[in-house]
N, C-alpha and C positions, 0 to 999 in steps of 0.2 A: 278533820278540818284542814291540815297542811296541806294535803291532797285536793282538796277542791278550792284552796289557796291558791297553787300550784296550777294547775287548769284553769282558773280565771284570768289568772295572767298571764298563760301561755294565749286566751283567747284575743284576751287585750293586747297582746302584743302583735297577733295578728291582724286584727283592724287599725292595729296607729299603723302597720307598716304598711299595707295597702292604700290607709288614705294618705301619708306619704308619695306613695308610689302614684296612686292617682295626682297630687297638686305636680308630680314631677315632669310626668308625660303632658298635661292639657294645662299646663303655665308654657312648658318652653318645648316638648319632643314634636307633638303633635302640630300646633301652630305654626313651629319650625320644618316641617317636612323632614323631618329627622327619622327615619324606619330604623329605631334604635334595637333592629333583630326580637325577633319574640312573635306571638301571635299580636300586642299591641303594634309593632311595629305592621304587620299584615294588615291589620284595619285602618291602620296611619294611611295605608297607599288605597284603601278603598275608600277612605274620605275623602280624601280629594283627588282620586280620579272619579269616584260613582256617586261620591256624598252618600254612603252608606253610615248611617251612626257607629262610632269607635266602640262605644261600652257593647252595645247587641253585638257586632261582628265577632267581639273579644269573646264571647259568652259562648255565639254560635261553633266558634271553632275549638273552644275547650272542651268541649264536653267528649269525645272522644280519649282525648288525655288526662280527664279528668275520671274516667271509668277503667284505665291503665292504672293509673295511681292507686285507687284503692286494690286493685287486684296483687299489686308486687308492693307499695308499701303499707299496706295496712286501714283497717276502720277509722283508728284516730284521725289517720295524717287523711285520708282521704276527706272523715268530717270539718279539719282545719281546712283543707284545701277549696271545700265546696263555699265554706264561709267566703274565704279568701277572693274567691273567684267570684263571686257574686257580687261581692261589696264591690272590690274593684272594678267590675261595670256598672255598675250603677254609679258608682259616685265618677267614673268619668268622662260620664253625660252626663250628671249634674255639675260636676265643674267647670264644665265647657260650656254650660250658661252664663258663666261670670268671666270663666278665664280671659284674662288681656295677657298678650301676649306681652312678658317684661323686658324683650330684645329683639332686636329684627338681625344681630349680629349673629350668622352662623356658627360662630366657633365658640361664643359665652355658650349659645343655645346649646350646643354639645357638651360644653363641659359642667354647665351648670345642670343640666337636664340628665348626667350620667351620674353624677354626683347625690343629687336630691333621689331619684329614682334606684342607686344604688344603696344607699341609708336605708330606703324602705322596703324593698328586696332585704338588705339583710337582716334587718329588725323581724321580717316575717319566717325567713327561715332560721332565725336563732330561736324562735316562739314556735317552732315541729311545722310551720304550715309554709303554703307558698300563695301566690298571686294568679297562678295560673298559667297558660302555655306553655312555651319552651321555657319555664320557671318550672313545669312541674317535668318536662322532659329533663332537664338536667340534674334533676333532685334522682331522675331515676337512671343517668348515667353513672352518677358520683352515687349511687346505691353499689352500683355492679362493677365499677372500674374503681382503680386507686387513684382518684382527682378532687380535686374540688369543686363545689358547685360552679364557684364564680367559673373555673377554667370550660367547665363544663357547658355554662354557658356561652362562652366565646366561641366554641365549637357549632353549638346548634344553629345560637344564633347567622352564623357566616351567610348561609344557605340564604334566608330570610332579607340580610341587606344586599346580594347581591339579585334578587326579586327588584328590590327598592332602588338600586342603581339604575336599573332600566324603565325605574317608572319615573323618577327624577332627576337623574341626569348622573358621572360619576363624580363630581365635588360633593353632592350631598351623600353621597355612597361614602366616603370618606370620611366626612363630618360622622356619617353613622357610626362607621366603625370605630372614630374617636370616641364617640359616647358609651359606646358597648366596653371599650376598652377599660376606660374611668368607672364605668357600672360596677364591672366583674372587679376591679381590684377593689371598690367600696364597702362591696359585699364580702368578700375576705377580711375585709379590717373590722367589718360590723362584725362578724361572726368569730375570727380568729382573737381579734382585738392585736393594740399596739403592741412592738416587742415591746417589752419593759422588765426583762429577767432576762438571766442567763443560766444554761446549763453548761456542767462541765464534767467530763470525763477526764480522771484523773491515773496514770498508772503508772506506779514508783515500786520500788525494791522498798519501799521505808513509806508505805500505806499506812501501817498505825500511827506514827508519830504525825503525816501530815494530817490524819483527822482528828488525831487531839487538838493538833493546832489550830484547824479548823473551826472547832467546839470552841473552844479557849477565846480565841481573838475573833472571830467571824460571828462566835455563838451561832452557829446553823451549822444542823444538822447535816448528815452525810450516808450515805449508803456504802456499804460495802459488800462487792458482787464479785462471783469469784469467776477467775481468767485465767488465761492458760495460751502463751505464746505461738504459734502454729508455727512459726522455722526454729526456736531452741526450744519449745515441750517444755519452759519454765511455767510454772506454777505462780498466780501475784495473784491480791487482791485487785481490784480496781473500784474507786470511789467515783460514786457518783452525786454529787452537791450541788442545790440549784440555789443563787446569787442574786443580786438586785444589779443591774446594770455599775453603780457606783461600787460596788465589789468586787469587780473582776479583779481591778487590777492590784488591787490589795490579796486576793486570793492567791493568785499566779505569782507574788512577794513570796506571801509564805512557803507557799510549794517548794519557791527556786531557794527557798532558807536550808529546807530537808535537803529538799533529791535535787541538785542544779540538772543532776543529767533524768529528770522524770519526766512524761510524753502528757502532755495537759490537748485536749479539745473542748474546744469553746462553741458553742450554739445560741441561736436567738431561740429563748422561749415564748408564744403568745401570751399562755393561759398558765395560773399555776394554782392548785385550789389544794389549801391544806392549810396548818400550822406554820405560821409565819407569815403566809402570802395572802390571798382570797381567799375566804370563808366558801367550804363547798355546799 
């Protein structure tokens, strides 16, 4: 029962993010003449130059990528993807029956339109699926390269708004690339989530005493990993301890209490799932 718990609202997650993503594009990308990169962006410039409908064109050029994706990422992701990609043409010629354009201002329309369309992008790829196009080409960059979807997307997408500058002119080529900008970083915050912790790398001569102290006053927990200096071949522990933002500098107290001369590194953490933090 957890398991088909678990798969229903991976699937749910998959159509809020699409119909997301559809009110994003046909409220303010589309209307806007925004080719915010992607295959939507490609049917943006075939709606008004040829008045081809957005959702069909979306449909007609995924499918090629859409037969990519299950071959390298799998049955699942291929079956969220088919969902994904369907709903979001259709429902973005069903919205375009209603859609009023809420700004005739280029640059809300980019940012509001990167922003809303970014939400629902990463809602679908934190739910294993995608919306389609160069959403399902970047899902298969960031498979094979060390990037992330979002960056990955700013990549694909480039090719696509610079098609759009020459069908619009280059100020809206600009405004594109604002909205692609805002997209990809949305999509990292949906998927990555806010920092709100900290990790920290700890290495002292006097590693036990700082993790009692740690335990004692911090009460959290600590790892100790064993290291090995590479120019004096000394031998130390090193703890590794992860923090709540409001911690740090209560932590790096106690450290400089033990070791004043001990080497602390500090990191933002996204995600942290265990005992203490998010329930995994």
């Amino acid at each position: 029962m957890r398991k088909i718990g678990r798969v229903v609202r991976e699937y749910l997650g998959v159509l809020i993010g699409v119909a997301v993503t559809a009110f994003g594009l046909t409220w303010f990308l589309i209307p806007g003449r925004i080719a915010a990169g992607g295959v939507s962006g490609l049917a943006t410039v075939g709606y008004h130059l040829f008045d081809l409908p957005v959702g069909l064109t979306m449909l007609v050029l995924n499918i090629p990528l859409f037969a990519a994706s299950i071959t390298v990422l799998g049955a699942v992701y291929g079956a969220k993807t088919f969902i994904g990609t369907i709903v979001l043409s259709v429902l973005v010629d069903v919205f375009q029956r209603w859609a009023v354009p809420l700004t005739s201002d280029p640059l809300l329309t980019a940012v509001y339109g990167g922003v809303i369309t970014g939400i629902g992008l990463g809602i679908t790829f934190r739910s294993g699926g995608s919306t389609g196009g160069t959403d399902m080409a970047a899902q298969l960059v960031a498979h094979f390269l060390p990037t992330t979807v979002g960056r990955a997307l700013l990549f694909v997408d480039g090719f696509v708004i610079l098609m759009a500058g020459f069908a619009f002119g280059p100020e809206l080529a600009l405004y594109a690339l604002l909205a692609v900008f805002i997209s990809t970083k949305t999509v990292d915050l949906v998927q990555e989530g806010q920092s709100y912790a900290k990790a920290a790398f700890i290495i002292s001569d006097h590693s036990d005493k700082v993790g009692e102290l740690i335990l004692s006053q911090l009460e959290r927990g600590a790892t100790a990993l064993a290291g090995k200096g590479v120019y004096t071949g000394t031998e130390r522990e090193v703890l590794f301890v992860i923090v709540s933002r409001s911690e740090i500098r209560t932590l790096c107290r106690l450290v400089s209490e033990i070791d004043p001369k001990a080497f602390v590194v500090i990191s933002d953490v996204h995600e942290v799932l265990g005992e203490g933090f998010k329930k995994l």
